[in-house]
C-alpha positions as YAML, in Angstrom:
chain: A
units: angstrom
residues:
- id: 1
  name: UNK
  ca: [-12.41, 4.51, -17.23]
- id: 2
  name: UNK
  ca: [-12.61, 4.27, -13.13]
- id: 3
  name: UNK
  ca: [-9.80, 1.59, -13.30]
- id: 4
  name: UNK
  ca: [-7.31, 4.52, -15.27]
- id: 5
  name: UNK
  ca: [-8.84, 6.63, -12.45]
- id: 6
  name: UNK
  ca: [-7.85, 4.82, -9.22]
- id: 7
  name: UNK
  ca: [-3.86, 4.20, -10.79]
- id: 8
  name: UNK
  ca: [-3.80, 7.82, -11.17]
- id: 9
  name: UNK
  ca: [-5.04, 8.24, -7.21]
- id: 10
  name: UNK
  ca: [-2.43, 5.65, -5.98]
- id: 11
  name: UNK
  ca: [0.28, 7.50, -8.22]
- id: 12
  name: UNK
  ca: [-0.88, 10.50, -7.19]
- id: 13
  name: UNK
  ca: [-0.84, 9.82, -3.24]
- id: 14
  name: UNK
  ca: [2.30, 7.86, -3.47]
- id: 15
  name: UNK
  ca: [4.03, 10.91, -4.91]
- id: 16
  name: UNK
  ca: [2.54, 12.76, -2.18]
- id: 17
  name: UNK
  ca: [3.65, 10.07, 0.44]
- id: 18
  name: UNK
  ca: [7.08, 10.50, -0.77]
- id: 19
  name: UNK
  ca: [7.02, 14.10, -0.69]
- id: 20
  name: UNK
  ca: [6.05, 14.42, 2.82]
- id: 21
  name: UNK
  ca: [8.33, 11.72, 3.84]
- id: 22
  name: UNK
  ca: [11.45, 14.31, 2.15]
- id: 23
  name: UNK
  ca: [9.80, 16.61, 4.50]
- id: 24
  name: UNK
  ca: [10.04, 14.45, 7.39]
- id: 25
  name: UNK
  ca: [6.72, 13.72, 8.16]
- id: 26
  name: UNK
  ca: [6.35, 10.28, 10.65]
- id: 27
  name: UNK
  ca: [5.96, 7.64, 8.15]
- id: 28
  name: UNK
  ca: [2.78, 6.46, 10.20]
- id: 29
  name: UNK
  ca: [1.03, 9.67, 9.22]
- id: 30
  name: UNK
  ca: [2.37, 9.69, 5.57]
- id: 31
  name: UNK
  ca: [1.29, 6.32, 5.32]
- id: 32
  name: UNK
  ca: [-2.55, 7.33, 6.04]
- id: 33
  name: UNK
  ca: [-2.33, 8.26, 2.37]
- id: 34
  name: UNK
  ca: [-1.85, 4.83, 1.08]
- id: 35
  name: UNK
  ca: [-3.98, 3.26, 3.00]
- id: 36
  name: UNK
  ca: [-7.26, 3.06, 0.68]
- id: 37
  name: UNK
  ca: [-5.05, 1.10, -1.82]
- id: 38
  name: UNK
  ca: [-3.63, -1.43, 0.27]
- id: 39
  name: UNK
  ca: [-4.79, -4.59, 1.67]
- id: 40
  name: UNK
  ca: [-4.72, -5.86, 4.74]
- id: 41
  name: UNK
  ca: [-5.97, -9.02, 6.89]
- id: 42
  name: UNK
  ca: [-8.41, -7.69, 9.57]
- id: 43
  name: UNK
  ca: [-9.37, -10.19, 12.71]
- id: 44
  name: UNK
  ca: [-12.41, -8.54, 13.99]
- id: 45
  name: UNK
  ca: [-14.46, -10.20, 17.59]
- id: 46
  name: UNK
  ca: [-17.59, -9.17, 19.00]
- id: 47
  name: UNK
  ca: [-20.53, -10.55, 21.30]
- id: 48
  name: UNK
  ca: [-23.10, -9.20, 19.40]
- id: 49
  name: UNK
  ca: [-23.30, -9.09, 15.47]
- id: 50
  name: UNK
  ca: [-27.13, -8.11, 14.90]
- id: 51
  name: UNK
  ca: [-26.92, -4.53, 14.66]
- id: 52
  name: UNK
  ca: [-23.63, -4.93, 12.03]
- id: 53
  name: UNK
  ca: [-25.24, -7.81, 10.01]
- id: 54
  name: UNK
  ca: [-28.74, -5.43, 9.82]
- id: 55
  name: UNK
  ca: [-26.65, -2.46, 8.35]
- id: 56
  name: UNK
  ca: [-24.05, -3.90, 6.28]
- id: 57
  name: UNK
  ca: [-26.29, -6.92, 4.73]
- id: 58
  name: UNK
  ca: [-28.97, -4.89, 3.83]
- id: 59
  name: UNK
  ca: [-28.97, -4.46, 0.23]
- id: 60
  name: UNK
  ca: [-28.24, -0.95, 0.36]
- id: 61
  name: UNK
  ca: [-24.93, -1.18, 1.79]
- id: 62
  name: UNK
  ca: [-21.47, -0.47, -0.22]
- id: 63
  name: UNK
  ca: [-21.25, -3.07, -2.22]
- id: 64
  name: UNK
  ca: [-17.93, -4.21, -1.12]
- id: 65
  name: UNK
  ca: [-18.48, -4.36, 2.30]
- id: 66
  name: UNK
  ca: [-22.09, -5.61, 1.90]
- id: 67
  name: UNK
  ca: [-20.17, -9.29, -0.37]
- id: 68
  name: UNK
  ca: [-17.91, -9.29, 3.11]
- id: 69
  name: UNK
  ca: [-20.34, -8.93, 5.10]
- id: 70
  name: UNK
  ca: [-22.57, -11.86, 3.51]
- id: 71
  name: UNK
  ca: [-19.79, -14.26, 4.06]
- id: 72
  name: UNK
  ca: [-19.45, -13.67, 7.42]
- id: 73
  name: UNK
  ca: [-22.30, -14.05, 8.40]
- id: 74
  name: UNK
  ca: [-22.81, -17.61, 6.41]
...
């Protein structure tokens, strides 16, 4: 199942994160591990939105990004 899948990733990279933390590794770089698993509040400002609407709207776009993308531009 993807859901078992993605635990096992996050385990699996925090383990990692940990291990080159013990290694002292800069916690910003051991952090860039972690990072697809975590959330985060973006603020994002532009003059022009055309070109990012067109591409991330279109119904081929990731599908996560694409439902974002939608609200934004309501």
């Amino acid at each position: 199942h993807s859901t078992n899948t993605w635990h096992r990733a996050l385990a699996y990279a925090i383990e990692r994160a940990r291990e080159l933390n013990h290694y002292g590794v800069h916690k910003q770089i051991a952090n860039r591990l972690l990072e697809p698993f975590m959330w985060h509040t973006v603020i994002v400002s532009a003059t022009d939105w055309g070109n990012f609407f067109k591409l991330r709207c279109a119904p081929e776009a990731q599908p996560e990004i694409r439902n974002v993308a939608l609200l934004m531009q309501e």
